[in-house]
PADRENZA-230063 format. One record per residue: x, y, z of N, C-alpha, C in turn; residue in one letter. Coordinates in steps of 0.1 Angstrom, whole numbers, padded with zeros to 4 digits, always signed. Atoms other than C-alpha are relative to their C-alpha. Layout:
XYZXYZXYZA
...
This chain:
-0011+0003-0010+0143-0013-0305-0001-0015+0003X
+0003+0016-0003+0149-0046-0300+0007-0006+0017X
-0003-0001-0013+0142-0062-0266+0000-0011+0008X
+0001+0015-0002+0141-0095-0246-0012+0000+0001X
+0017+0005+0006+0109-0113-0243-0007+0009+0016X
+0004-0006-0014+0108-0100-0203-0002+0018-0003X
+0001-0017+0003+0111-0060-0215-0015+0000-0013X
+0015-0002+0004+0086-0065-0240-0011-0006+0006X
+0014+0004-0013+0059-0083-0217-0002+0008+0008X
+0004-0013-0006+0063-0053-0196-0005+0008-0005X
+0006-0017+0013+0059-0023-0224-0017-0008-0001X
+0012+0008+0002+0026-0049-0230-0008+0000+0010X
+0004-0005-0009+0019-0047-0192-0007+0010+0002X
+0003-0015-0003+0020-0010-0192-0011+0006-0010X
+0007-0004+0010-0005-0011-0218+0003+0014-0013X
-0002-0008+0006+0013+0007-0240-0007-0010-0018X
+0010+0003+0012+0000+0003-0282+0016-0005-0010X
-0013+0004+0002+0032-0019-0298-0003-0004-0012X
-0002+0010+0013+0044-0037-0331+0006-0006+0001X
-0014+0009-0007+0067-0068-0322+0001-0010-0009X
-0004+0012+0010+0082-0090-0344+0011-0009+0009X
-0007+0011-0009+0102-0125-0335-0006-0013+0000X
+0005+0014+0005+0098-0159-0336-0015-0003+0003X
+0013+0009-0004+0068-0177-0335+0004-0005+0010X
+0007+0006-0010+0073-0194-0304+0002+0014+0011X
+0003-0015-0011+0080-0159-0285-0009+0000+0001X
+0015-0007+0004+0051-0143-0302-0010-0008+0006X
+0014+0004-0007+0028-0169-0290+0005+0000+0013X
+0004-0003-0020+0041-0166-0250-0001+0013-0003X
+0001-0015-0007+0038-0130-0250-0018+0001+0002X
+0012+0004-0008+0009-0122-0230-0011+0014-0010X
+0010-0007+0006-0026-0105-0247+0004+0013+0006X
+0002-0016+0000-0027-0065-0250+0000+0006-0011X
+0001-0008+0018-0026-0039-0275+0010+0005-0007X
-0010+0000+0009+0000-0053-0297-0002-0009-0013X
+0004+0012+0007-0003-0067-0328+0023-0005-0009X
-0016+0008+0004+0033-0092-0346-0001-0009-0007X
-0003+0013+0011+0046-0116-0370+0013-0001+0007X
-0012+0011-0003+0074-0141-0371+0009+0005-0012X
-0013+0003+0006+0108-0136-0384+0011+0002+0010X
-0016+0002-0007+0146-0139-0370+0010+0010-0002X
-0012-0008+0010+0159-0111-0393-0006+0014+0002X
+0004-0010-0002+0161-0076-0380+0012+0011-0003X
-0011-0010+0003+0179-0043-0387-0001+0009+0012X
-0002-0006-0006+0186-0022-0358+0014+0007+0003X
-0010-0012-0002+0209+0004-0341+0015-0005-0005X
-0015+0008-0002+0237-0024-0337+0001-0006-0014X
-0009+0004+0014+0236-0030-0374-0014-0014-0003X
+0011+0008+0005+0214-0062-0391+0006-0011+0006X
-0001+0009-0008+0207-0091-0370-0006-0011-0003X
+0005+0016+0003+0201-0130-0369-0008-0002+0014X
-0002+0008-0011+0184-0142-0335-0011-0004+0001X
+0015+0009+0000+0157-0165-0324-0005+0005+0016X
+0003-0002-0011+0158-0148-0289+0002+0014+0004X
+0005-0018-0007+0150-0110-0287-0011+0001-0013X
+0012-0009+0007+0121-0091-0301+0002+0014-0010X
+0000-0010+0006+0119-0062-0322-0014+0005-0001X
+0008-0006-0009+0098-0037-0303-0003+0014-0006X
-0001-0011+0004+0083-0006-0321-0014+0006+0009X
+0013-0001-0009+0062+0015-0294-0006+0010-0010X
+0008-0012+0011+0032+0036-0316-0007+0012+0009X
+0010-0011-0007+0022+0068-0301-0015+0007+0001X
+0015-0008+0009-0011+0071-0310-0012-0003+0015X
+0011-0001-0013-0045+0071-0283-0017-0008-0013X
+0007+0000+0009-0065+0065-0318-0002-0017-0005X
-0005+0010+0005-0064+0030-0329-0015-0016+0004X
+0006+0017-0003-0085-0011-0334+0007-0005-0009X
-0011+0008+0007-0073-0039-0342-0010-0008-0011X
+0012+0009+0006-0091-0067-0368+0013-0010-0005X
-0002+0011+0008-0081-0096-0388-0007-0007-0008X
+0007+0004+0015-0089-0110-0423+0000-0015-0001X
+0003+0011+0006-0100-0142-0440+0010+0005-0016X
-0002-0006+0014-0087-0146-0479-0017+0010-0005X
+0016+0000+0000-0128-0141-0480-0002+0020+0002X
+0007-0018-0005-0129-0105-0460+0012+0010-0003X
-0012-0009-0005-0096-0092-0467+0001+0016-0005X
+0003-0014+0007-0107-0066-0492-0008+0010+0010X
+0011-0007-0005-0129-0051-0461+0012+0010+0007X
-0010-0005-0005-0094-0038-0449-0001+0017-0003X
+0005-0011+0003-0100-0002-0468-0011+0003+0003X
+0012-0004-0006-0132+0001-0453-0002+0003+0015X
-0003-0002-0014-0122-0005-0420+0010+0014+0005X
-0008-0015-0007-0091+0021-0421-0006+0016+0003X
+0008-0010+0000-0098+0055-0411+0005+0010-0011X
-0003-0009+0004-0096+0083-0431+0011+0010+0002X
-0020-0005+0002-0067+0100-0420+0004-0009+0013X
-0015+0010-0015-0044+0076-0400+0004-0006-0014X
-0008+0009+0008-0026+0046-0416-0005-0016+0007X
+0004+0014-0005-0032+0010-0410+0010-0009-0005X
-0012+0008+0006-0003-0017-0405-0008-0018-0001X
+0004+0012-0002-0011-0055-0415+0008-0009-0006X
-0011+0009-0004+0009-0084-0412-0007-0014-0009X
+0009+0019+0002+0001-0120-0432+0011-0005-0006X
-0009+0004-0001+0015-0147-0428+0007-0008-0020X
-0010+0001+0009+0046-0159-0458-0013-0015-0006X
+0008+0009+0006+0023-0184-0485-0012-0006+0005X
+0010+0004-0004-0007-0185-0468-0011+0008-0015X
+0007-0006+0010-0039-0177-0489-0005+0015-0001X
+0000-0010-0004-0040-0144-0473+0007+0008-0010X
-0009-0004+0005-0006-0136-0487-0006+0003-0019X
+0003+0001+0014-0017-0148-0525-0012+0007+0000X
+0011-0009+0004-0050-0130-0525+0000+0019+0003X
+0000-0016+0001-0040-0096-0510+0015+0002-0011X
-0011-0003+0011-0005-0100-0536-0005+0003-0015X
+0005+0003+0011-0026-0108-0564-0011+0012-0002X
+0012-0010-0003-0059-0082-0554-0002+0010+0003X
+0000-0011-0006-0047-0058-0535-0006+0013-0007X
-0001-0012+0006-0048-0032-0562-0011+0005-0006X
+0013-0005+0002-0081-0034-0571-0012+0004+0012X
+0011-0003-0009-0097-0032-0537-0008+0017-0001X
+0005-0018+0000-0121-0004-0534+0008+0012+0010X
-0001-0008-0011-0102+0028-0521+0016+0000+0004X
-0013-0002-0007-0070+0016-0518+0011+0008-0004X
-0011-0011+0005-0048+0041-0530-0005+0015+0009X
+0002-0016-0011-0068+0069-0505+0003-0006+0009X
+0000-0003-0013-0061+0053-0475+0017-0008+0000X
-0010+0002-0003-0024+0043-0461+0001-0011+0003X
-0001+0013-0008-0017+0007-0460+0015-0004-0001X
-0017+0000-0003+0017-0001-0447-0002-0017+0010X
+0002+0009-0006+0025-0035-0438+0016-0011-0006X
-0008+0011+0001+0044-0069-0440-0003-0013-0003X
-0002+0014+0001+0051-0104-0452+0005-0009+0012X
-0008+0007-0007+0057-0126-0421+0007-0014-0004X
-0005+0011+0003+0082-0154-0425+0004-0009+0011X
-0007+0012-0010+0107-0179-0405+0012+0003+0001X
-0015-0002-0004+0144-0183-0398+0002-0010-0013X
-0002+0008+0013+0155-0199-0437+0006-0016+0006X
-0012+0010-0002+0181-0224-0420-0005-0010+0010X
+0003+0009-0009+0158-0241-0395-0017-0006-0004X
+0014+0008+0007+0128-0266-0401-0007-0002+0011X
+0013+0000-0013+0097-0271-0381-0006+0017+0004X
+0011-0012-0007+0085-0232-0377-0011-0001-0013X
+0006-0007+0003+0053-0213-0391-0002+0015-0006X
+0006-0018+0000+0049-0181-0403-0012+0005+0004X
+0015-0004-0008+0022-0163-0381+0002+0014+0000X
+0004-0011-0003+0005-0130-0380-0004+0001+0016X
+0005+0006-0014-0004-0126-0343-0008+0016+0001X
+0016-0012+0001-0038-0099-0333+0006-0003+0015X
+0001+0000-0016-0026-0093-0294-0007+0003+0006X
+0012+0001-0008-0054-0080-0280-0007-0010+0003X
+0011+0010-0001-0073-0112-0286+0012-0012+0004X
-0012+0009+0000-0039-0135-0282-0002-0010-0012X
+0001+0012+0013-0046-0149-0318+0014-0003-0006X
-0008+0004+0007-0017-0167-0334-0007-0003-0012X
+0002+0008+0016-0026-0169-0373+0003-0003-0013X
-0003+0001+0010-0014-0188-0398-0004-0001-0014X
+0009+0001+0010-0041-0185-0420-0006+0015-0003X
+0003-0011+0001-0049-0150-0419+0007+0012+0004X
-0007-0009+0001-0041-0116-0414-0004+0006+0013X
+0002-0011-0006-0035-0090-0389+0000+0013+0001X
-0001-0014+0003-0042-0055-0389+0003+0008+0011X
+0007-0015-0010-0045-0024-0367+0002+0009-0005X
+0001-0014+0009-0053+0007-0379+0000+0008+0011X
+0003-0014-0005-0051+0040-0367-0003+0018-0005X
+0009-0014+0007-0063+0075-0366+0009+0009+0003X
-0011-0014-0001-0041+0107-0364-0011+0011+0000X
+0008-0011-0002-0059+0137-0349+0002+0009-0010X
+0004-0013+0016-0070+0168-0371+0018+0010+0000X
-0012-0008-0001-0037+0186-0383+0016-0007+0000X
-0009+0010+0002-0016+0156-0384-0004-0013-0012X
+0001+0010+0007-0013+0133-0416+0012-0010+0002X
-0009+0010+0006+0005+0100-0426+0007-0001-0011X
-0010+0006+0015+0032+0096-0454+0003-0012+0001X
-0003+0012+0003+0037+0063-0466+0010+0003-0011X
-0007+0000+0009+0069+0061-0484+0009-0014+0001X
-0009+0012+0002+0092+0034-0502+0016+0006+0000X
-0013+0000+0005+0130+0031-0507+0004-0009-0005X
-0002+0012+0013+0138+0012-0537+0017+0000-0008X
-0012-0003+0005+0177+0014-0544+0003-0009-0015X
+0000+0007+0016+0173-0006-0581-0007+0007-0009X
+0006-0008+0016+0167+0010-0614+0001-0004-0010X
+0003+0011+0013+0159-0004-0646+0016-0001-0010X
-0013+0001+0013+0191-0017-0670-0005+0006-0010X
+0002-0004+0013+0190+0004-0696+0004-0004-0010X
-0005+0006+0011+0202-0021-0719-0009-0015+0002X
+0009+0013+0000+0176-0049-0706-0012+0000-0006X
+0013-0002+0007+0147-0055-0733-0012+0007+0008X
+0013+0002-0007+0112-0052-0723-0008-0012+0005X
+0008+0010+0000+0095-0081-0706-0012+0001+0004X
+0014+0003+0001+0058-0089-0704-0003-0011+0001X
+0004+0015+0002+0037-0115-0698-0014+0001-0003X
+0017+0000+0006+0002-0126-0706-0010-0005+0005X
+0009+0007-0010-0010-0141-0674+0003+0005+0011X
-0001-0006-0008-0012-0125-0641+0007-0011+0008X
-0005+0013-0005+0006-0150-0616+0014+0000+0014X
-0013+0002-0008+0035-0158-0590+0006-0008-0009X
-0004+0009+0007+0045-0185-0617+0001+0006-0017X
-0001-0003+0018+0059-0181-0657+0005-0011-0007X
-0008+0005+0009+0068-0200-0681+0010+0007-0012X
-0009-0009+0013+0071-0181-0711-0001+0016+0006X
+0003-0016-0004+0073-0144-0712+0003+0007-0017X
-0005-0003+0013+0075-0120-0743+0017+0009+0006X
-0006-0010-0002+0107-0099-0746+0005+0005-0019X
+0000-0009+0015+0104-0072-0772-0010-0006-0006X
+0014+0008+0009+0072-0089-0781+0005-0013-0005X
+0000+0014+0002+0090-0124-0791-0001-0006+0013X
-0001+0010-0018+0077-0152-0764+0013-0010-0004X
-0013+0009+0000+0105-0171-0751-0003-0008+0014X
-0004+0007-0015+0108-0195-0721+0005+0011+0009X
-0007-0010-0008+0118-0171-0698+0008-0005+0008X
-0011+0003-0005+0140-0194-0677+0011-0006-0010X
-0009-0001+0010+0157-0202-0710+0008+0014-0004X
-0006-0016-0001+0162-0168-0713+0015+0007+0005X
-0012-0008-0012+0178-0158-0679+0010-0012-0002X
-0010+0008+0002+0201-0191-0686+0012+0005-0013X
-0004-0003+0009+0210-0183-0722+0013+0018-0002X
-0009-0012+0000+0221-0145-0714+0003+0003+0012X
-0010+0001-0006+0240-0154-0684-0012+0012+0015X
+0008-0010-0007+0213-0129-0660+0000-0006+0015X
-0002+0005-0016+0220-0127-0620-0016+0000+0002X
+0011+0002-0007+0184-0139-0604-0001+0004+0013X
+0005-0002-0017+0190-0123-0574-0001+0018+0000X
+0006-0020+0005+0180-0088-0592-0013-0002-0002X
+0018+0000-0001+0145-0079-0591-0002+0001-0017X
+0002-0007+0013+0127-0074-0627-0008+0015+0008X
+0004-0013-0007+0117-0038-0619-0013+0007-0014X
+0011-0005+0009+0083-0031-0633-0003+0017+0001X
+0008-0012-0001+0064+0002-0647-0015+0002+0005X
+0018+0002+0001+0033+0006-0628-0001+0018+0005X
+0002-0016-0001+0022+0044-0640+0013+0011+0009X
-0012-0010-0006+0056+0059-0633+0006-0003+0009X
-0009+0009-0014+0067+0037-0602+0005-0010-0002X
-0005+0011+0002+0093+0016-0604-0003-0014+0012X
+0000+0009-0012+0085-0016-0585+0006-0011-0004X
-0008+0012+0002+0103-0048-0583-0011-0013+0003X
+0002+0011-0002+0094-0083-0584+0010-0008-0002X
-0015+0008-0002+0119-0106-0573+0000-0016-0002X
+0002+0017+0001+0126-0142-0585+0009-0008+0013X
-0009+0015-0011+0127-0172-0558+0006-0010-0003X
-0009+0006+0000+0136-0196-0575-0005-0008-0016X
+0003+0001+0015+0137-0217-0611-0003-0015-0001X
+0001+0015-0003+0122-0255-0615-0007-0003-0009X
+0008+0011+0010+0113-0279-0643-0002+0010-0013X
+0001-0004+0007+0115-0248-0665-0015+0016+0001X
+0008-0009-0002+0090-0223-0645+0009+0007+0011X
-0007-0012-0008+0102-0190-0630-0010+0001+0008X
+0009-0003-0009+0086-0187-0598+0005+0009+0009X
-0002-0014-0005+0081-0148-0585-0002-0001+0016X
+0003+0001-0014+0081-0136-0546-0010+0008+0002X
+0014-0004+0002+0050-0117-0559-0001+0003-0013X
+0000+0002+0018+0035-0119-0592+0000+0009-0004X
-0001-0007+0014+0039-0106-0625-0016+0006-0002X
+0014+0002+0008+0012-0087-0643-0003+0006-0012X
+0000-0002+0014-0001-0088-0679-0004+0016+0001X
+0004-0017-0004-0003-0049-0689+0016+0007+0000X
-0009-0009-0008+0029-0043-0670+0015+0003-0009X
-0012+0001+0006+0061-0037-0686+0014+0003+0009X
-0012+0003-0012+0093-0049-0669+0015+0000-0010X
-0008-0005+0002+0130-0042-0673+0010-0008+0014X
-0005+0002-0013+0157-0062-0649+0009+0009+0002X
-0007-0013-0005+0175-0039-0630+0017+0001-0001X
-0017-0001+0001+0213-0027-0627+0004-0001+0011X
-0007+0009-0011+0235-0043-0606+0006+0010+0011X
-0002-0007-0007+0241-0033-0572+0017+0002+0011X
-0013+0004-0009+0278-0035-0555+0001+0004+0013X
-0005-0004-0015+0272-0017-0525-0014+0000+0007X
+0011-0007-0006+0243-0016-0510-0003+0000+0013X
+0001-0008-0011+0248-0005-0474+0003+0019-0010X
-0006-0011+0009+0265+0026-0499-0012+0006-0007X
+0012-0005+0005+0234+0026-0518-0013+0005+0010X
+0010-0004-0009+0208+0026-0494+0007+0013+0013X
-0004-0012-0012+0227+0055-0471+0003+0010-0011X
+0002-0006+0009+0228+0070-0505-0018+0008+0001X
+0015-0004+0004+0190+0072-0511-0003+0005+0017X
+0008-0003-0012+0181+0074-0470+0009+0019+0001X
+0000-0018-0002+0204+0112-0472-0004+0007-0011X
+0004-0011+0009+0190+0124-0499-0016+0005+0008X
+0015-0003-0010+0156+0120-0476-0002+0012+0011X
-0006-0008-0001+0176+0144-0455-0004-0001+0015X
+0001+0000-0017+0170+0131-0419-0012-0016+0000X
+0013+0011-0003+0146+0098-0406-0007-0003+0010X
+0008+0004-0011+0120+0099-0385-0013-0007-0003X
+0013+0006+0003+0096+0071-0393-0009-0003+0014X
+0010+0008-0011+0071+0058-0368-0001-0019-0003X
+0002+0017+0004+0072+0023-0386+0009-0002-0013X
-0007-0001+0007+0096+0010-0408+0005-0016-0004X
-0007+0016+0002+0107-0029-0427+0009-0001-0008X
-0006+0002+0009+0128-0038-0448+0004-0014-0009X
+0007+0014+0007+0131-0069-0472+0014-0008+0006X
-0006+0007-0002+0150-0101-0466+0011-0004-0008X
-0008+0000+0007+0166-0104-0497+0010+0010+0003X
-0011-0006-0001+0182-0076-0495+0011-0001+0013X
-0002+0005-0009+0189-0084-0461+0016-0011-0004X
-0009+0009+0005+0210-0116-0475+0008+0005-0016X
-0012-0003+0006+0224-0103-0507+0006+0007+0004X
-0008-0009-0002+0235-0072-0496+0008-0001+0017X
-0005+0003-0011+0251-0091-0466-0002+0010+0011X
+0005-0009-0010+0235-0068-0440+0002-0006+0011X
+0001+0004-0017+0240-0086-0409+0014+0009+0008X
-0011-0004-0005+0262-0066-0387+0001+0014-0003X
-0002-0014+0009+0259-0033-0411-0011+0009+0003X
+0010-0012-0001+0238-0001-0400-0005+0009-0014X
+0009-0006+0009+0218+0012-0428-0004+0016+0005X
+0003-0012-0007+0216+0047-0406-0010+0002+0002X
+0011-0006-0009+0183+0046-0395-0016-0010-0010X
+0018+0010+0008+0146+0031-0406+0003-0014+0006X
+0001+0011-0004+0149+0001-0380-0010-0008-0001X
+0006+0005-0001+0129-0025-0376-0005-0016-0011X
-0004+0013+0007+0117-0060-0392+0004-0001-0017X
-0002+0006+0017+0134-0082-0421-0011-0006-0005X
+0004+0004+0005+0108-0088-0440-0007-0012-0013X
+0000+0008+0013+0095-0117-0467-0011+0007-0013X
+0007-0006+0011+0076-0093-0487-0003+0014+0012X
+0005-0013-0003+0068-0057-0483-0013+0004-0004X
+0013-0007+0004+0032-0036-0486-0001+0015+0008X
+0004-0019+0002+0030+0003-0494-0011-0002-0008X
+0011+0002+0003-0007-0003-0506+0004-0012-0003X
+0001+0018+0008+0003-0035-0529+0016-0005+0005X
-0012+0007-0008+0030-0058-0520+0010+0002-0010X
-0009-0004+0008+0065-0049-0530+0008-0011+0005X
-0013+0006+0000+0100-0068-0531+0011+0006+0004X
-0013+0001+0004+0136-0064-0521-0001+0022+0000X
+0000-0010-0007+0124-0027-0506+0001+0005+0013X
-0002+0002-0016+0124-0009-0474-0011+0010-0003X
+0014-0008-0004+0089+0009-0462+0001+0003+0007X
-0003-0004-0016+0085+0032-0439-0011+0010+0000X
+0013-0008-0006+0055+0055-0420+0006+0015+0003X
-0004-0013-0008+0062+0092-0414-0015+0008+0005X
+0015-0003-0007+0036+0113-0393+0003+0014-0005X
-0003-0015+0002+0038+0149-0406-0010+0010+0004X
C-alpha cells in the first residue's frame, strides 16, 4: 500500500515487521525498527503504476518468526545457510554494486539454493534525475547500504509453507535461431547463432531485432529472460548475464501487456501474495504508469530474484 513518509514512521512505531520501498533520501529518515527497503520511484499499486519521489510503498508481513542480516560480495553465499527451512527470505541489493554482480553471476551455485525460498529485488533510482544512489536499507540497525545487501528471512509455523512464484508474460519466437555464448558475463561481443559466431550486435542491427525484448533462455525447462540495456562500441551489454551452456531464443512481441499480464495473473485464478515486485522495463515499455495490472502490488523493480536473478518479470510470495 503505498503511504506518506508520516503513516509509515508510525506502522514502524507500532513495531509492526514491514518492507518499504522509496527514495533514498526517505529511506534514510525513516526511523530504525523492524523493516528492511530499497530505493526506487516506480511502483505498481491499487491506483494503477506510479512515478513519485514522495510516498512509500508499504508491505506489512504477518509473521512473529523472522531476523534480519546483510551481506558483503565476500559472505553473500552465507544467505542459504542463514534462511530457515521452511519460511522464505526477502533480499534487496543495491542496482551495480558488487553485491548485485556476484549474487547475478553466483547465485545458482550457492549451496542449497534451490531448497530454500529466496525472493527478492534489484534496488535502483528515479532514471530521469542525477545525483541519487541505489541503497538496500537493514532497519533494525538504520543501515543505509550501497555496497551491500539486505535481507530478512522468515519462518512460517508447522503446517504453513511458502510458494515462490514468477510471472513471465514472454515466450520464445519460434522463428528466432538459437543463441549461445561461450563466456559467462553481463557483456558480449560475439555470440553463436545456430553454431555460426557472429557479432551479436551486428546481428540485432542486420535483422532489424527490437532490443527492448528479452532473449528468453532455457534453463532445464524454465523460460527465463535476460534483457538487453543497451549497445556500445560493438558490445551488447545484458541487465543480467548470459550463460555458456544456456540456449537462448528472443522472444515474441508483446502489444498489450496490461492484456497480457491480466491474461497470465487469471489463469492463476485469484491473488493473494504476501510480497510481490515487478520489473521496470516492463514498467516503461508496457507504459504502466496509471494502468492496474489487477493485483500483485508493490515495487518497480531493476532486476528481479526467485532464487537467481530474473528480468522484465513479476515475483511474488504466496503463503499456503
Amino acid at each position: 500500500m503505498l503511504k506518506t513518509f508520516e503513516q509509515a514512521a508510525a506502522l514502524i512505531a507500532e513495531g509492526k515487521l514491514l518492507h518499504i520501498s522509496g527514495t533514498e533520501a526517505l529511506l534514510r529518515r525513516l526511523p530504525a525498527g523492524n523493516w528492511i527497503g530499497g530505493s526506487t520511484e516506480y511502483f505498481l499499486a491499487e491506483s494503477g503504476g506510479k512515478v513519485s519521489g514522495e510516498i512509500l510503498d508499504v508491505i506489512v508481513l504477518p509473521f512473529t518468526d523472522y531476523r534480519f542480516a546483510s551481506y558483503d560480495a565476500r559472505s553473500l553465499a552465507d544467505i542459504t545457510k542463514d534462511a530457515y527451512d521452511n519460511g522464505f527470505s526477502v533480499i534487496i541489493l543495491p542496482f551495480d554494486s558488487d553485491v548485485h554482480s556476484q549474487y547475478a553471476q553466483n547465485a545458482s551455485e550457492y549451496e542449497g539454493i534451490f531448497l530454500k525460498n529466496i525472493v527478492g529485488w534489484i534496488a535502483g533510482l528515479n532514471l530521469g534525475l542525477a545525483g541519487q544512489t541505489p541503497i538496500a536499507v537493514r532497519g533494525d540497525t538504520g543501515e543505509a547500504m550501497a555496497d551491500r545487501a539486505a535481507a530478512l528471512h522468515i519462518g512460517l509455523p508447522e503446517g504453513r509453507i511458502a510458494q515462490l512464484n514468477i510471472v513471465n508474460i514472454f515466450t520464445t519466437d519460434a522463428n528466432s535461431p538459437v543463441i549461445t555464448f561461450a563466456e559467462d558475463g553481463f557483456t558480449a561481443r560475439t555470440c553463436f547463432v545456430d553454431g555460426k559466431e557472429v557479432v551479436f550486435a551486428d546481428y540485432i542491427a542486420e535483422n532489424s531485432l527490437d532490443v527492448k525484448l528479452p532473449l528468453v533462455g532455457d534453463y532445464s525447462g524454465a523460460g527465463i529472460n535476460i534483457s538487453i540495456k543497451d549497445i556500445k562500441d560493438g558490445v551488447t551489454h545484458f541487465y543480467a548475464p548470459v550463460f555458456k551452456g544456456i540456449e537462448y531464443r528472443f522472444s515474441e512481441p508483446i502489444s498489450d501487456y496490461v492484456g497480457a499480464f491480466h491474461g497470465k495473473i487469471d489463469e492463476l485464478g485469484g491473488v493473494d501474495s504476501v510480497f510481490a515486485c515487478n520489473c521496470i522495463l516492463n514498467f516503461l515499455y508496457g507504459g504502466l504508469e496509471g494502468k492496474d495490472l489487477g493485483g500483485f502490488y508493490g515495487p518497480i523493480t531493476f532486476g528481479e530474484i526467485a532464487w537467481q536473478l530474473l528480468n522484465q518479470t513479476l515475483v511474488y510470495v504466496r503463503i499456503l
